[in-house]
N, C-alpha and C positions, 0 to 999 in steps of 0.2 A: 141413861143413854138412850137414844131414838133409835128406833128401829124399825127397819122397813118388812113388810106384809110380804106373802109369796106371791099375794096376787097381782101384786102390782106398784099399788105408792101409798105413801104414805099421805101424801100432801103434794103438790107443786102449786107457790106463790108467786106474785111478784112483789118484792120489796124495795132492795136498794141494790145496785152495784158501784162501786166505788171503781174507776177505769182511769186507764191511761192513755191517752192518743193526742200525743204535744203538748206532756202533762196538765192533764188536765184528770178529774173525778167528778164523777156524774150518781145518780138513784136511779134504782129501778128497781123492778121486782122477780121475785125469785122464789123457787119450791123446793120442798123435800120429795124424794122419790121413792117408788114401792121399788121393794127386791127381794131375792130367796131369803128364807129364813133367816141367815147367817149376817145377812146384811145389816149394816148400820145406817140411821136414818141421815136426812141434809137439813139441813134449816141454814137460814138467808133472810136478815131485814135491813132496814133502813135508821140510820141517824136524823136526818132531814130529808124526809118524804114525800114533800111540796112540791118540788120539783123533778121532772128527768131532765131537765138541761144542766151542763157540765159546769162546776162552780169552780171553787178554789180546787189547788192543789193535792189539800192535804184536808179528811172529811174527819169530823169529829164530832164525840158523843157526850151523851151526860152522864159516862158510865164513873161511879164514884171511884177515888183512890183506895179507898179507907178499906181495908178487909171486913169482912162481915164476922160475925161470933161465930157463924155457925160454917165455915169456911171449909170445904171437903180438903181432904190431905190427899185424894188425887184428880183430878181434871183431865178431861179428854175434848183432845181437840181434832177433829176430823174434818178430811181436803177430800174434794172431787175437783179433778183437774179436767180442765177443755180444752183443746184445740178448736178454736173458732177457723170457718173455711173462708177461702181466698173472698166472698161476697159480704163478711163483717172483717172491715179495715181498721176500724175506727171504735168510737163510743156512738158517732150518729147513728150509722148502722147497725150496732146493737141496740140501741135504744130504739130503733124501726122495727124491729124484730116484735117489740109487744103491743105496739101498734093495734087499736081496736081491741084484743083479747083478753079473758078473764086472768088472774094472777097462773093459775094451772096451764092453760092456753099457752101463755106467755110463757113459760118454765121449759114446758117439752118444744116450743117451735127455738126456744134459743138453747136448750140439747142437741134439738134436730139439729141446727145450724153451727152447733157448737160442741160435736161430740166428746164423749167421756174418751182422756187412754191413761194408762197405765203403765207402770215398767213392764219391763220383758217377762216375760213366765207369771204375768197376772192376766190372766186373760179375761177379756169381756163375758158378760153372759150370753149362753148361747144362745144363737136368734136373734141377736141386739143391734142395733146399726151403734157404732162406738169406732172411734180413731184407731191409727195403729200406733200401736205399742211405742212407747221413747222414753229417752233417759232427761230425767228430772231427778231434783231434790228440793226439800225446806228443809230449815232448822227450826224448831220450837224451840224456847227457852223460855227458864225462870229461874228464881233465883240464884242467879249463878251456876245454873246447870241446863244442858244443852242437848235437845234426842235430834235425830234426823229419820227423816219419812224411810229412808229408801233403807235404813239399817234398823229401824226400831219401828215401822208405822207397820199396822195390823191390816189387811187387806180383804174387804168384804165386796163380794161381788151384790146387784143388784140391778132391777129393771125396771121399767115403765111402760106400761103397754096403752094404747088407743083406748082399749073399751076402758081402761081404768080411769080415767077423766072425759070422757066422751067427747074425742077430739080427733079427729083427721089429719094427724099432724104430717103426713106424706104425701096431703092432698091428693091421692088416688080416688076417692068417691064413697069412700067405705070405714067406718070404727071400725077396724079388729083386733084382736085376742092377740093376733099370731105377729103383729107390726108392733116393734117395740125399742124402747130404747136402752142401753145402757145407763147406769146409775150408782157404779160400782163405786168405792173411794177408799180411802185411807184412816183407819182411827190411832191417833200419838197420845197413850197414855202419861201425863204429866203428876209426877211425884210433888209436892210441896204445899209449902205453909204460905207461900204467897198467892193471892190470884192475878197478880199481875203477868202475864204471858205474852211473848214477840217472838212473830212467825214472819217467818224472810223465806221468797225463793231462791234459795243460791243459785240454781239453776235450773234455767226452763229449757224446755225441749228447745234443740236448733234449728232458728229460723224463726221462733218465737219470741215475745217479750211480754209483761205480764201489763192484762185489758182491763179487766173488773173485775170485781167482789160482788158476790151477794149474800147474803142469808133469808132465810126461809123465814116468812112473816108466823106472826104468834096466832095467824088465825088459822093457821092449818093445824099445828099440833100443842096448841097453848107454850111455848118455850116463851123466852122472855131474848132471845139471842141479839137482839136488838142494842141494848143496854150495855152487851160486853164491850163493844167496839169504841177505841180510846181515838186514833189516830190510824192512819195509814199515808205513806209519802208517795213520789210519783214513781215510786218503783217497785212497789208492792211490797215494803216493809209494813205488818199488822200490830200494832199494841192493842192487847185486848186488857180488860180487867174482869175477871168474872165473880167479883166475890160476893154481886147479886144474882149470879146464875144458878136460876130454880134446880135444872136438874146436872148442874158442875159440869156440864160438855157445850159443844158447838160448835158445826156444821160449816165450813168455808168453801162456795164454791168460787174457786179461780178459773177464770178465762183469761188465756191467750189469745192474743191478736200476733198476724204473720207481720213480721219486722218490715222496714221496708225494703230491705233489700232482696229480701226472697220475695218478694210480691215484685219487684225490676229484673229479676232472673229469671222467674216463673214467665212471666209478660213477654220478657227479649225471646224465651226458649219457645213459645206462643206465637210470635211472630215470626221465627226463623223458623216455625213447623208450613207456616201458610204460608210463607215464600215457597219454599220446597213443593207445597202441594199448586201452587202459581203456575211454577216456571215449565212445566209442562206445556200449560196452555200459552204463555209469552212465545214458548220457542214455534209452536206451529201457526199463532198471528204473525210471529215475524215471516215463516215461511211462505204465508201465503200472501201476506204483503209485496216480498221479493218476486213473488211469481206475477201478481199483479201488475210489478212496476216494470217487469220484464215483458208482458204481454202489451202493456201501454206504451213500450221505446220502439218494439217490432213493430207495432202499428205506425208508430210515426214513418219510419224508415220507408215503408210500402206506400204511406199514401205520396209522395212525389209521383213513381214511378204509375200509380194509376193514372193523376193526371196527364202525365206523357200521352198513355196511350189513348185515353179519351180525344186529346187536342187533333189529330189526323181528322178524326171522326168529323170532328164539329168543322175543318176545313173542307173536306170532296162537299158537307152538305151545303 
């Protein structure tokens, strides 16, 4: 199993993410994260690496069917979940997110932009910039037997700080210690003789729907996680096969993207705030328009009666 350092990370790469936005599934890259002792590590790679623009539907590997001789009789499969913020809608703008930056780089700015949450009473590590808290699940399965994250997944907290990849990732002017990310996740120990495993969101947080996939490339911590990945559909059904995974685990981080409907209620609730903070200023342009067009009717009214008295004038001269 991976394991994340107290000081920090373990690795952040960028590999693959498999996304959905008008079903569609894209590559990227992706890292594992350092966290307290207790933590378990992420790993995230890629099937077809060539490209980050969004291909087919449905992304697939050359991971073999065939079980291996030497097959572990338990497999661990471990989720870090994201909430991506209202500024990644899509697969474009996550895939903007790595933009120019080394695999690491690219890892903690789409954290930053994508933070870690958790169910309830799991709480982030302290100091961490991380989501709040919501109700989610997956199911794991294999062989005909079935665990779920939220009743049977093992919950390791974990962080990622600045000087740990030397990276500015708050853009404030400064690497430090104390500026840090969440990195916490979920480990789903799997009992069996097969390594064929399907991992489904049943349910993602509200308001959400599920963006990308990544795993964590083999050059940060040698894993091979790459290989396990069979297929994934446009709704974030996983077949993995792992019966050439070196060390029997692997790392899934899922990203949510805000659905579109919370992104037209967020917007409408957005705009009816700057109406409100408007209509202030409308009511006293109207008033002093009204005042205006009041001072410009008196005037009319008066200037007759000036020329009146002018005309005397111009007759005694």
């Amino acid at each position: 199993m991976k394991v994340f350092s107290v000081i920090g990370m373990i690795g952040l790469g960028l590999a693959l993410f498999v996304g959905i936005a008008g079903a569609q599934t894209s590559t990227i890259a992706t890292t594992t994260t350092a966290t307290t002792t207790t933590s378990t590590t992420s790993t995230v790679a890629t099937t077809t690496p060539t490209s980050t623009t969004p291909t087919s539907t449905v992304a697939t590997s050359t991971a073999s069917s065939t079980p291996s001789s030497t097959v572990p009789s338990v497999f661990h499969v471990m989720i870090m979940k994201h909430l991506c913020n209202a500024n990644v809608k899509n697969l474009e703008d996550f895939t903007a997110l790595a933009s120019g930056l080394t695999p690491p780089q690219a890892i903690a700015n789409a954290v930053f932009n994508c933070p870690t949450t958790g169910l309830p009473g799991n709480d982030a590590a302290t100091g961490t910039l991380a989501a709040p808290r919501s109700t989610f699940d997956f199911s794991v399965s294999s062989n005909g037997a079935t665990k779920m994250l939220a009743a049977n997944g093992s919950f390791a907290q974990g962080k990622l700080c600045e000087n740990a990849i030397n990276f500015d990732f708050n853009k404030d002017g400064s690497v430090s210690s104390s500026t840090c990310l969440d990195t916490s996740n979920y480990d789903i120990s799997v009992s069996t003789s097969s390594p064929a495993i399907t991992v489904m969101e049943t349910k993602p947080p509200a308001g959400y729907a599920f963006g990308a996939l990544r795993f964590t490339p083999s050059e940060i911590d040698g894993n091979n996680d790459a290989t396990d990945l069979v297929s994934i559909n446009s709704t974030g059904t996983i077949n993995l096969n792992m019966a050439s995974d070196t060390d029997g685990s692997v790392m899934l981080h899922i990203y949510n993207f805000l659905t579109s409907t919370t992104t037209s209620t967020s917007t409408t609730s957005t705009r009816r705030h700057q109406r409100q903070r408007q209509r202030p200023h409308r009511l006293r342009r109207q008033r002093q328009h009204r005042h205006q067009r009041q001072q410009q009717r008196q005037a009319q009214r008066r200037a007759p009666a000036a020329r009146l008295q002018r005309q005397p004038q111009r007759l005694r001269s």
